[in-house]
C-alpha positions, 0 to 999 in steps of 0.5 A, a space after each residue: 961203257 967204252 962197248 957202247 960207244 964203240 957200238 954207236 960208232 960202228 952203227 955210223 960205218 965207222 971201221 976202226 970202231 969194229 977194229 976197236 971193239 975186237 981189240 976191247 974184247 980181246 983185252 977183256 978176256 985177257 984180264 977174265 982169264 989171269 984174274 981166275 975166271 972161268 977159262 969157259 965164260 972169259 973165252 966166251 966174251 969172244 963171241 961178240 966179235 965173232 959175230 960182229 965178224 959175220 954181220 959185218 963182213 959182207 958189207 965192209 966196202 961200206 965202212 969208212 
């Protein structure tokens, strides 16, 4: 849910939302690993910053 928002928030060039995103992820595989998830599929859950790292860094001058 917070995901979503902050999806939305980054879909309106909103640069903490990116910082946000990549902090809730981090977090979040965090919790996956100490609760005895996979340590493949938590590590995983960092995927989704990496490529929003791609999409957005050429245009970061944009973000406000």
């Amino acid at each position: 849910m917070i995901n979503a928002l902050l999806l939305v928030a980054i879909w309106f060039w909103q640069r903490w939302a990116v910082y946000a995103f990549c902090a809730v992820s981090v977090v979040i595989t965090g919790v996956n690993l100490v609760t005895g998830g996979a340590p493949l599929q938590a590590l995983a859950g960092l995927a989704a910053p990496f490529v929003l790292f791609l999409l957005t860094a050429q245009r970061w001058a944009r973000f406000r």
